[in-house]
N, C-alpha and C positions, 0 to 999 in steps of 0.2 A: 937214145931212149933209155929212161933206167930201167933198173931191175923193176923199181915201184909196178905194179898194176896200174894201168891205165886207167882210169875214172869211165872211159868209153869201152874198157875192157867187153863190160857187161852187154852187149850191142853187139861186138860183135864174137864173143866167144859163144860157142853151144853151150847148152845146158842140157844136160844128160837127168834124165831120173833113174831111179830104182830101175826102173824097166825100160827096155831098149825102144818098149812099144810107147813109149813117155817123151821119145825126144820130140821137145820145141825147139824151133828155129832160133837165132837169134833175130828175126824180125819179129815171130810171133810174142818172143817173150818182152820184148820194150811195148807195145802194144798192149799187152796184159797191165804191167806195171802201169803204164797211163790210166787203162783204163780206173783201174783201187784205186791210184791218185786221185782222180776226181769223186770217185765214190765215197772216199775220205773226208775230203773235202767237204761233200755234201752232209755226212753225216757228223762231223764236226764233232763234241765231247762225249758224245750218244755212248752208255755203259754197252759191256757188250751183249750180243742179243739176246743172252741165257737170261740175262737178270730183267732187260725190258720183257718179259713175255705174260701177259696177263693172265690173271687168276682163271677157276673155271667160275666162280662169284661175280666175277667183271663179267666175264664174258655174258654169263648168266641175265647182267642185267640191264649190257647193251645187247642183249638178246632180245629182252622184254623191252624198254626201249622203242628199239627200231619195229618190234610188233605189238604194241599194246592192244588192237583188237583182238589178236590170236590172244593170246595173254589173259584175256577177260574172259572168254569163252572156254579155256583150259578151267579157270580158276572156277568157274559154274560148275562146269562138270565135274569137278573134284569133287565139291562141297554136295552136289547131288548123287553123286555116288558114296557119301558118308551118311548124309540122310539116309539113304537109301536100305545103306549098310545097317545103320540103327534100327531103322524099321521091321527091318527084315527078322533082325534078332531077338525083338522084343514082342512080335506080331502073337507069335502063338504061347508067351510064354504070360497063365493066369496073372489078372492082378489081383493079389491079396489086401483087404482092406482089412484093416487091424478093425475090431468092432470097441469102441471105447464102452467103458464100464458107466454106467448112467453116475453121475456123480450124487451119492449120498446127502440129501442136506437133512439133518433133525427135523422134522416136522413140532412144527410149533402149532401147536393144537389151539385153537379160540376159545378161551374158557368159557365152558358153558356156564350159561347164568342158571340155577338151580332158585330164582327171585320168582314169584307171583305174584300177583294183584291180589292187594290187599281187599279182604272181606268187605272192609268201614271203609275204605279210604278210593279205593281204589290206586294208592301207591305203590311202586315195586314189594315186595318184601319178604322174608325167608318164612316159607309155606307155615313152620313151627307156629308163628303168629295168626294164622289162618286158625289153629288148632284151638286158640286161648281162647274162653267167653267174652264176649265184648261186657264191657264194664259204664253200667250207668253212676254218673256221680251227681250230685243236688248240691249248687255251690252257688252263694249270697253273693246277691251286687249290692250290700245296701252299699253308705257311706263308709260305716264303716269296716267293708272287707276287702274295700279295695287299696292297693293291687291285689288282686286273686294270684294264686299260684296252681298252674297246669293249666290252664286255658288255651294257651297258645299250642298245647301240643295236642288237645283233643281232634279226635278224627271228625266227630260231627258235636255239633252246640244247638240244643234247642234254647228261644231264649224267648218270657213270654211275664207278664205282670203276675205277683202277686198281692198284698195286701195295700194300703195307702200310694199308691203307683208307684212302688219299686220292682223292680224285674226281680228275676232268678234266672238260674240257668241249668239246665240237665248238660252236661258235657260226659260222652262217649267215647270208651278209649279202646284200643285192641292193641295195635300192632305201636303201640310207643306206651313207653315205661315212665311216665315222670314218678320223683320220688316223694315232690311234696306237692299235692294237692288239698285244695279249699281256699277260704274256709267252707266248711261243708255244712246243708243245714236241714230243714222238716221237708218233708215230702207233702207234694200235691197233686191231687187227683191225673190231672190233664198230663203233666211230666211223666208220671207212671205207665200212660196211656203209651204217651209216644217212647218209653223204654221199654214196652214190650212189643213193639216193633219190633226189636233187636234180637230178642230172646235176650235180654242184658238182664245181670245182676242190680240189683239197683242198690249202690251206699245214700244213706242220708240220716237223718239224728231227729227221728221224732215222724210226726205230721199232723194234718190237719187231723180231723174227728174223721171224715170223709176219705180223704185219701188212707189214713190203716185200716180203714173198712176194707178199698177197694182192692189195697195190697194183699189182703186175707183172700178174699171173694173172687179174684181176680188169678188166684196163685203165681206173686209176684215170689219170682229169685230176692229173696228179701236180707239185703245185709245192713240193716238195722242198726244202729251204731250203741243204740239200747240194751242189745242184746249180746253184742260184740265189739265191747269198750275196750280188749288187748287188742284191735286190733285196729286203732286208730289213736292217736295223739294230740294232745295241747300245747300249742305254743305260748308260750309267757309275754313275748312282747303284743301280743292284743287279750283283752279283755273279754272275757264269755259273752254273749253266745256264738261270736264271733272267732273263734280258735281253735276250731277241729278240724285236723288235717288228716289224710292218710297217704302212703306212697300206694300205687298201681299193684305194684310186685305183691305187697303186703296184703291187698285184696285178694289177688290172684289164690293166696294159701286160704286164706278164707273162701273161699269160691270151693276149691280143689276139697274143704274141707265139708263143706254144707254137699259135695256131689255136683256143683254146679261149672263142668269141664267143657262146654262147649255150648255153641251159641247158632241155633237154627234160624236164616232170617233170608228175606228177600233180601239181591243185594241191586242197589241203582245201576243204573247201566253206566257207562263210561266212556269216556272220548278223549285223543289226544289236544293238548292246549291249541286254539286258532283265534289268535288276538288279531282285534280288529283294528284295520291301518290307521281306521281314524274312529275313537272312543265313542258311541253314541248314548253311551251311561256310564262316562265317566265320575259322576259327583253322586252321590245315593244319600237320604233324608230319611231316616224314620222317626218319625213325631207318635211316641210311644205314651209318653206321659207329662212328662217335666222337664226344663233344661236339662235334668240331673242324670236324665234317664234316656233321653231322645240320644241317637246313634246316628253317625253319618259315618260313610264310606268316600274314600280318594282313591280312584283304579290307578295301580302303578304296572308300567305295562311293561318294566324291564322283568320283575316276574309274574306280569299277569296274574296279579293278585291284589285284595282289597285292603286297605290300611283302614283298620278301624277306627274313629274316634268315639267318645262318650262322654258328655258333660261338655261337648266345645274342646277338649283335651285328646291329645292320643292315648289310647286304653291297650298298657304295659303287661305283662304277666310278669308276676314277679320272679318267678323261675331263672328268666334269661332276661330280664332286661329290655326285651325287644318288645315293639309296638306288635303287636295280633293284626295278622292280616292274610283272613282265610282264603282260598281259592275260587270258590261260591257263596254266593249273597242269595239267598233266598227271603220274600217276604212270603208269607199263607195268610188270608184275612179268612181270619177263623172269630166266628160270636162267640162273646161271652159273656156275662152275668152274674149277678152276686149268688152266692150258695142258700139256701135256706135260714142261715145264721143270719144273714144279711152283714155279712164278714171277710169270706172268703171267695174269692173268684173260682169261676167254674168257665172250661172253654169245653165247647163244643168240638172235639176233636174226631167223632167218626162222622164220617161224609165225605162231602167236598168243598169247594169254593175256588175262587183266584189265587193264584199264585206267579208270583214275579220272581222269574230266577235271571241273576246278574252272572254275569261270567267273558272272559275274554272282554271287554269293555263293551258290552254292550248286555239287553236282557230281551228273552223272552219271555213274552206274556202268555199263562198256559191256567192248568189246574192243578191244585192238591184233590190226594182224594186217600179215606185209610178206612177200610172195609169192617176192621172191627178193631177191639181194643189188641188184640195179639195179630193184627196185619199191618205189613206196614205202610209207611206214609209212601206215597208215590208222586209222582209230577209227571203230566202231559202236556204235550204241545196242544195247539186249536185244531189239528185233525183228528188228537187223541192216542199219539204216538209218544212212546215214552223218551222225555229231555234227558240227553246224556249228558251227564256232567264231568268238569272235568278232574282231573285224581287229586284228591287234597283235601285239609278240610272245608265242611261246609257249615254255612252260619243257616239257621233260619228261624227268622222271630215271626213271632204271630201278632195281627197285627189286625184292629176291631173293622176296619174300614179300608178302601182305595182312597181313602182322603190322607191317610197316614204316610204317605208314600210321594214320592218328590224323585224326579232323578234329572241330569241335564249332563248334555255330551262332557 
């Protein structure tokens, strides 16, 4: 045998440990060693145990894992013990609510309308005008003075025959300024009558024998064109007696000058516009005298108002241009008669009689009626209730008979 150690050495030499109380057999230690062999074996390249040993994260979540109900039930009761927690800290602690500041916006005020209805017209207008005298004027329809200038802007037009069947016209002005009115001409009884209705100054150039009676007699506001020629004008492109004009304004200081500052008068009643869906006097006829002189009306209903023609023509003012087309059409069949002269016409203006007022495209049938020469003209319906008319000018001619009168939807 050699010296070498035996390969079997190990089998059957003892093995001693540190401690006597350590000795293994040599059966028990081959037995050992088999035993690691196969445990070796089984565990094959496996790192050794220190490094396999799982996190406490792993484990943590083959924990949960293998207990997902316990897991759901912890996870509640956390979540209800934070609620809880919340609750508890917040329960008695006030809550302050900030009070926000109302936010500031400028108040934008509605301008107040400081506008009133007008005295004449019944149209808006700034009260000052309320103040002025209303203003009667005497202005010629013969052939020759037409176009007229200011017609279209007068608040109210009496219009009525004077000599050989030509008309006249008294036109009434307050709260509008035209600058050039006429031509302007003699005064007549009956026109005097119905301008002191108004408490109106009266301008005109001359008159009958009869009417400067009645102007005296009568103590007309008398602005006489006679007597106060600076304060009226001639125009050169027509020929006398046809070319006296004056502006409003320019009366106004003659008024202001004579004392004559304001104008005491009934005023009509008044109503907002209600035009009718369908025209029942839409076309209007007044057979006055002569083609020359006969007037027809066309209701136009975008402003509920009357286009006038005259002579079969539309009757222009010559101011503006535009066709005259008052708001109200009024007819009065007022008598009348030659004067004593067997000259001049005379109308029976205090009383009463028919009267046809057009308006909103349609008319009522009622009465005039004017209690004395300083009262004014009125209109009632057939109960005897006074027609409101509506704000604008009004036309109204006087007219011998209800034969003179035509109207059709």
């Amino acid at each position: 045998m050699s010296d070498e150690s035996s390969r079997y050495d190990k089998y059957t030499k003892p093995k001693y440990s540190e401690k006597t109380s350590d000795f293994i057999t040599p059966e028990e230690a081959a037995i050992k060693d088999q035993n690691e062999s196969v445990e070796n074996e089984n565990l094959g390249d496996l790192p050794p145990p220190s490094l396999n040993k799982p996190s406490k994260i792993a484990k943590l979540k083959s924990w949960i894992k293998h207990h997902r109900i316990i897991s759901i039930i912890i996870l509640i009761i956390i979540i209800f013990i934070l609620l809880l927690t919340f609750y508890l800290t917040t329960k008695h602690q006030p809550v302050i609510i900030q009070k926000q500041k109302p936010i500031s916006h400028p108040l934008i005020a509605k301008p107040k309308s400081n506008l009133v209805p007008s005295n004449l017209t019944g149209l808006m207008v700034n009260p000052s005008f309320n103040n002025l005298p209303v203003t009667g004027v005497m202005i010629e329809n013969s052939l020759f003075a037409r176009p007229q200038s200011g017609l279209g802007s007068a608040g109210v037009v009496f219009e009525a025959l004077t000599e050989g069947g030509i008309t006249r016209f008294l036109a009434l002005y307050q709260d509008t300024q035209p600058n050039n009115v006429g031509p302007i001409r003699s005064a007549r009884p009956y026109f005097v009558s119905w301008d002191l209705g108004f408490d109106a100054p009266y301008a005109h150039v001359g008159g009958s024998p009869q009417a400067l009676t009645d102007i005296t007699n009568w103590h007309v506001k008398d602005l006489n064109q006679f007597y106060n020629g600076s304060y009226f004008h001639r125009i050169t492109s027509r020929q006398a007696p046809h070319n006296v004009y004056t502006a409003i304004s320019t009366l106004n200081q003659l008024e202001a000058t004579d004392g004559y500052t304001a104008s005491q008068f009934t005023h009509w009643v008044r109503k907002a516009d209600s035009p009718l869906k369908t025209p029942t006097a839409g076309k209007i006829n007044f057979y006055i005298s002569s083609p020359e002189y006969n007037v027809s009306y066309t209701y136009d209903p975008t402003t509920d108002s009357y286009l006038r023609d005259e002579a079969g023509a539309p009757q222009i003012d010559a101011n503006t241009n535009q066709q005259i087309n008052p708001k109200v059409v009024i007819a009065i069949i007022v008598p009348y008669h030659l004067e004593s002269d067997q000259y001049h016409l005379y109308y029976q203006t205090i009383g009463s009689g028919a009267a046809y007022v057009f308006q909103d495209g349609g008319v009522t049938i009622g009465q005039w009626s004017k209690a004395s020469n300083n009262a004014q003209i009125l209109f009632t319906n057939a109960n005897g209730k006074p027609i409101a008319l509506n704000a604008g000018q009004t036309w109204i001619t006087a007219l011998g008979s209800t034969n003179s009168i035509s109207y059709s939807p």
